[in-house]
C-alpha positions in Angstrom: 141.8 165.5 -56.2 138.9 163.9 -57.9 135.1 165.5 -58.1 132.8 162.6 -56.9 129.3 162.3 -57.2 126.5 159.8 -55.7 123.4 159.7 -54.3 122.4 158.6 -50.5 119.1 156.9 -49.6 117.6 155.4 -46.3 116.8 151.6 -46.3 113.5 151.8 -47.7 115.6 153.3 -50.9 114.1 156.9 -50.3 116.3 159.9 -51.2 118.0 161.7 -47.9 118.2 165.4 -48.5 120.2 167.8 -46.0 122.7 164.7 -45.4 126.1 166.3 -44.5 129.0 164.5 -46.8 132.7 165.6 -45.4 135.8 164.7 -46.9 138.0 163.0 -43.7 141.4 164.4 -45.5 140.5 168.1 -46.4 137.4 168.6 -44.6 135.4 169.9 -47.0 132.0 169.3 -46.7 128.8 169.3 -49.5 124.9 168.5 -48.3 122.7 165.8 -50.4 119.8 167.9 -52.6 116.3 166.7 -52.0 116.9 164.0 -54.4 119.8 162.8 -52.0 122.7 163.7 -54.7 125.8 165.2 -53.9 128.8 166.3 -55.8 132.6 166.7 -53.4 136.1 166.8 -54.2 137.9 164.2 -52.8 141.6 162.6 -53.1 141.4 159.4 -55.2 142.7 157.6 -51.7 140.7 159.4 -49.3 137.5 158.8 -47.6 133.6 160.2 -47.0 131.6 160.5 -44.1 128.0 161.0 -44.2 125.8 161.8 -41.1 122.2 163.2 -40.6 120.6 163.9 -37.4 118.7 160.6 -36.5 121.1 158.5 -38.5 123.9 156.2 -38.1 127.3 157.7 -39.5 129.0 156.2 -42.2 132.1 156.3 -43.4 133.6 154.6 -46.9 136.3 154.2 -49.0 137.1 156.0 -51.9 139.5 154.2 -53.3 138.1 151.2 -55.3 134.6 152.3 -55.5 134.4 155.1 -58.2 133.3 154.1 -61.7 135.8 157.4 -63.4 134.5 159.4 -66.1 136.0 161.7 -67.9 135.0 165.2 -69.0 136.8 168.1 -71.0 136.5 171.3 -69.8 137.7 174.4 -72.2 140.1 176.9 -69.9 141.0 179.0 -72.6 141.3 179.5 -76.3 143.9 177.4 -76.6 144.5 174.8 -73.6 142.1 172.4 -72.7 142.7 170.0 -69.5 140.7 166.5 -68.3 139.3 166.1 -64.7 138.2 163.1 -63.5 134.8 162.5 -61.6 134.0 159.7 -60.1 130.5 158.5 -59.5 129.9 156.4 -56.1 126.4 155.5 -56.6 124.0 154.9 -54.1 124.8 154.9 -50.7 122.3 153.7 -47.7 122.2 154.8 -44.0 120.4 152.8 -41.7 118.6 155.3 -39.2 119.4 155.3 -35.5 116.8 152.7 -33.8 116.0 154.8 -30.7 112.2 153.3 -31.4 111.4 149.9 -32.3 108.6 147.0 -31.7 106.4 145.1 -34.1 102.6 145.2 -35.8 101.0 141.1 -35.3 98.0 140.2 -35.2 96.9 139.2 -32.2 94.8 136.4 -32.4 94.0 135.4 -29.1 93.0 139.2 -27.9 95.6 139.7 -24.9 97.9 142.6 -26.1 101.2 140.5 -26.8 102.7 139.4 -29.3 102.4 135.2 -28.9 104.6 132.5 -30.6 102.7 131.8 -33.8 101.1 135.2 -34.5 101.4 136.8 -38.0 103.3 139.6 -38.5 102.3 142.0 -41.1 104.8 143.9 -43.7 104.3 147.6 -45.1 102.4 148.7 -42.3 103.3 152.5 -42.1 104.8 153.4 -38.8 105.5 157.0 -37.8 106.5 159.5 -34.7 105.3 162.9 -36.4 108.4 163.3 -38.3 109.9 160.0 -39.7 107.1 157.1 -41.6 108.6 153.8 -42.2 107.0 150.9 -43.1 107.2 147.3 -41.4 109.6 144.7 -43.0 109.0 141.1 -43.5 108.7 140.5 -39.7 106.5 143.2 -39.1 109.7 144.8 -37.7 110.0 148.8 -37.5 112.5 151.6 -36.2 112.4 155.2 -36.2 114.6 157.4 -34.9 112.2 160.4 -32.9 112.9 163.7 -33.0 112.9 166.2 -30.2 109.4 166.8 -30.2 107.9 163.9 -30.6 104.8 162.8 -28.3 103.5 159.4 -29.8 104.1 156.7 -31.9 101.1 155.6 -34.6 100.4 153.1 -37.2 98.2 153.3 -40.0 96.0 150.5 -39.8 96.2 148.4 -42.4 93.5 147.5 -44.9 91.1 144.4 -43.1 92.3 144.9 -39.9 91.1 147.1 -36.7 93.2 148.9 -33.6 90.1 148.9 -31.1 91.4 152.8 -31.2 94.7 151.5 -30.2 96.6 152.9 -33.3 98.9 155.2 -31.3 100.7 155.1 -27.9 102.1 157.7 -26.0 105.9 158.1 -25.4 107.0 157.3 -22.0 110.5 157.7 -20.1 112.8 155.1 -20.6 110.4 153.0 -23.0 111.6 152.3 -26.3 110.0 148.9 -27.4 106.3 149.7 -29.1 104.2 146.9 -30.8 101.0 147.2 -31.7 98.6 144.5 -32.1 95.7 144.8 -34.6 92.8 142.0 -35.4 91.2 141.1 -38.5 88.0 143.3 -39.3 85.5 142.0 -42.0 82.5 143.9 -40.7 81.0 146.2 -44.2 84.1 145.1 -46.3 83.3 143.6 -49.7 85.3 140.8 -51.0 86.8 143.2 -53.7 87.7 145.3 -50.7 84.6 147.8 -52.1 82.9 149.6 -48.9 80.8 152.1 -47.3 81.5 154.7 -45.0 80.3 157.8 -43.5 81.6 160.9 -43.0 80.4 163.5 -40.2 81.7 167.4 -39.4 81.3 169.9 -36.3 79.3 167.6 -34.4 80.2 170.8 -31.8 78.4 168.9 -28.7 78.0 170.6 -25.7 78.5 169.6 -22.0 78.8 166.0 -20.7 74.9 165.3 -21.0 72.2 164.8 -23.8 74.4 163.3 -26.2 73.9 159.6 -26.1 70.3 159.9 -28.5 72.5 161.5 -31.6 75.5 158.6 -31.1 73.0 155.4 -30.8 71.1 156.5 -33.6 74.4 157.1 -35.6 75.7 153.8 -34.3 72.1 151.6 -35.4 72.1 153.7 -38.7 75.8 152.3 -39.4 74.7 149.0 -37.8 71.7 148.6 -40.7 74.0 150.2 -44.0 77.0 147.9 -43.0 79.1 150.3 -42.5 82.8 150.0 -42.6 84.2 152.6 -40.9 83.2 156.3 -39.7 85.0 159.6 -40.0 84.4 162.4 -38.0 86.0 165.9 -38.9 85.7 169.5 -38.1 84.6 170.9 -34.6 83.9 168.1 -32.1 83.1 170.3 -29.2 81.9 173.8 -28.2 84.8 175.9 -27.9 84.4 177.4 -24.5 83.3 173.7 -23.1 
């Protein structure tokens, strides 16, 4: 028996804590730390399996992989002996794809994703639990969680969602994209802007609200305003 050692990370390189590394031969089992290490006796011949909930299994080799160390450790006055440990190095698990679609931009306004339309990269993707970002086809998966209730981006710097950041999970749908379009309106060229930011607006009822919102909406208008974020109490509790 050899005492191994690695680390396991997602694709993005992130560490995996909690991730449940078993030894096929003897079946003893060790859980990743929160910086994804581990440490497991294993025979020199034998093999791992990782799994997480969410993730793919995976299971490797032993044999041929470990970079061996050695280190002495005293047993008593007078005996020493040498073990072994074997260090495995990073190892990846892809996560289950039970969500997948694309963020484009969607240039000619009709919700699809067209032949020709960019795709954008590092766009953070999420379904409460997981956040991934885009890759370099403005691809993501996540893998939900038994909770879950919607999918959301977070729009990327320059472009706009029409409020259409977020979709809610329905039965039997797994394929999400989500368009966004460009959005220049109160943005500098160095990217500097302006924005405002309002708190417990607590409106009441359905009626007399429209004079508050068009003056907000003319004052933002005249200061160029990029973007507005509202906070707090929206409405009256008991409305």
């Amino acid at each position: 028996m050899i005492q191994v050692k690695g680390t396991v990370r997602d694709i993005q390189a992130t560490p995996l804590a909690r991730v449940k590394v078993q030894s096929e031969e003897s079946g003893e089992s060790a859980l990743t730390d929160y910086r994804g290490t581990y440490t497991i006796k294993v025979k020199d011949n034998g093999r791992l399996i990782f799994s997480k909930k969410g993730f793919a299994d995976k299971t490797i080799e032993v044999e041929g992989r470990l970079m061996s160390v050695f280190k002495w450790l005293k047993v008593s006055r007078y005996m020493k002996y040498c073990m072994a440990i074997g260090l495995l190095g990073s190892m990846t698990l892809q996560a289950m794809a039970q969500y997948t679609g694309k963020v484009f931009v969607d240039e000619n306004r009709n919700g699809l994703l067209d032949e020709g339309e960019k795709r954008l990269h590092w766009v953070s993707v999420s379904d409460g639990l997981n956040v991934v970002q885009t890759d370099s086809n403005g691809a993501y998966q996540l893998p939900g969680h038994s909770r879950m209730h919607f999918l959301f981006i977070t729009t990327p710097s320059g472009y706009k969602t029409d409020n259409a950041y977020y979709y809610r999970i329905e039965n039997g749908r797994t394929e999400y994209d989500f368009p966004v379009y460009p959005c220049y309106g109160g943005i500098q060229a160095d990217g500097s802007h302006r924005f405002i930011h309002i708190s417990d607006t607590e409106i009441r009822g359905k009626e007399g609200n429209q004079a508050w919102v068009d003056n907000l909406r003319d004052y933002s208008a005249n200061e160029k305003i990029a973007f507005i974020v509202h906070t707090g109490i929206f409405v009256m509790n008991r409305d």
